[in-house]
C-alpha positions, 0 to 999 in steps of 0.5 A, a space after each residue: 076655268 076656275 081649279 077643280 077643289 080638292 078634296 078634304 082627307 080625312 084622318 090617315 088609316 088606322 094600322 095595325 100599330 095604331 091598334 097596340 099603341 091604342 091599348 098601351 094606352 090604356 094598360 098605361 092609364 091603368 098603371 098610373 091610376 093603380 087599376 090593374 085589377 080590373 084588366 083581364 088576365 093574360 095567358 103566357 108562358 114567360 116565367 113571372 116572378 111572384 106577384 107580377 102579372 102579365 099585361 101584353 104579348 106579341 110578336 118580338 124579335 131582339 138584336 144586340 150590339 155586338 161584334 161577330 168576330 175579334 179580327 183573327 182570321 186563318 193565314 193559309 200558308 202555301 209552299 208550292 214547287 214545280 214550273 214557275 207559272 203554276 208556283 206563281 198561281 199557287 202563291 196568287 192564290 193563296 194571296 188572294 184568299 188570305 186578303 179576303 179572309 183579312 178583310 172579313 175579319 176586320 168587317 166582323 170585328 165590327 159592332 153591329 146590330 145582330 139579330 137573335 131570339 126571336 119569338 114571342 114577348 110577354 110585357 108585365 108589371 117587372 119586365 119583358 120576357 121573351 122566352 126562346 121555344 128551343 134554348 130556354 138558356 137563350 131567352 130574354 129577361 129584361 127587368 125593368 129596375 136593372 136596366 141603366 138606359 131607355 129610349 124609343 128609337 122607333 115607334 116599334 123599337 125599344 132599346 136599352 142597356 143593361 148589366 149582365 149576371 157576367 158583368 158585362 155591358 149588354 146593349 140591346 133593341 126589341 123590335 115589338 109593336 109593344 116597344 112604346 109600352 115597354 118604353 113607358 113601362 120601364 120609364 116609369 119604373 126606373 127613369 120617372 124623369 125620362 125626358 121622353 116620358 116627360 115629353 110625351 115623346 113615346 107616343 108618336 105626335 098627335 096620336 091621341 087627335 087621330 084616335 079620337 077623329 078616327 073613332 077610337 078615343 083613348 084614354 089620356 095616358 100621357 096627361 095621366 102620367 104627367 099627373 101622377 095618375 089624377 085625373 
């Protein structure tokens, strides 16, 4: 018998990814073509410097490389009298503990990626914001013409470097479905010439094709980025 003919697939599910990345498109197009005016207003709690406007929120959740500990730890000391199997647990012991104390020092000093705000993000014209509900102290301001690097290291995680007001080095990640359009936001604020930008590499391969064989065509953002916003 001849084989059974497969079956034609047709385009993957459109998820709910797909849904924000179909609107950063379009917030992008109207960036790049100065038509902002006629996007809706954006509610939102992020405190906007005058004259900028919000463009989108949704949920976020920021991390930042740092280490949790500077490798100290607390030596426990034990002096133990008596007969010499209770003074040589005393001292097992107290070895024991110290070498797990040491251990998680030095796992601590190690930089890692570490979870902190968490919450919702406002992206707008100037930056992100992503206000802390409890701590305002503990929020995150990110604008884009004071950070040093960008990437997209996920479709949904944006990454940046940035000097802090104590002149330190802050490494951070924002996991958002927003990422691309913080991504492109930033990128074109700041690093016009981003190879990602350039490359069309912050949208994720072939998403304009889908969008358009699934129904939902959007608008070409990428190509209008690379036009300076001509159509």
């Amino acid at each position: 018998m001849p084989p059974r003919p497969v079956p034609s697939q047709g385009p993957p599910a459109w998820t709910a990814l797909d849904e924000y990345l179909w609107h950063t498109c379009e917030i992008v197009a109207d960036v790049v073509q100065g038509q902002l005016d006629r996007r809706p207003l954006v509610a939102t709690v992020a405190p906007l410097p005058s004259g900028d406007r919000a463009l989108a929120t949704g949920p976020a959740r920021s991390y930042r490389w740092r280490a949790l500990g500077n490798g100290s730890y607390h030596h426990n000391q034990v002096v133990a009298a008596g007969p010499p199997a209770f003074v040589i647990g005393s001292l097992l012991g107290a070895a024991v503990g110290n070498s797990s104390r040491r251990r998680e020092a030095a796992r601590n000093a190690q930089p890692r990626w570490v979870a902190e705000v968490s919450g919702e993000v406002t992206v707008s014209r100037e930056g992100a914001f992503i206000v802390h509900p409890v701590r305002p102290a503990g929020s995150v301001v990110l604008y884009w013409s004071g950070l040093d690097f960008i990437d997209l290291v996920a479709p949904d995680v944006f990454q940046t470097t940035y000097i802090s007001t104590a002149n330190n080095q802050v490494a951070m990640r924002i996991a958002t479905p927003w990422a691309s359009l913080m991504f492109a936001l930033a990128a074109l604020t700041r690093f016009p010439a981003h190879p990602r930008l350039l490359g069309r590499g912050w949208l994720p391969p072939g998403f304009e094709q889908r969008s358009a064989a699934i129904g939902r065509p959007c608008r070409p953002a990428a190509d209008l980025v690379l036009g300076g916003g001509g159509t």
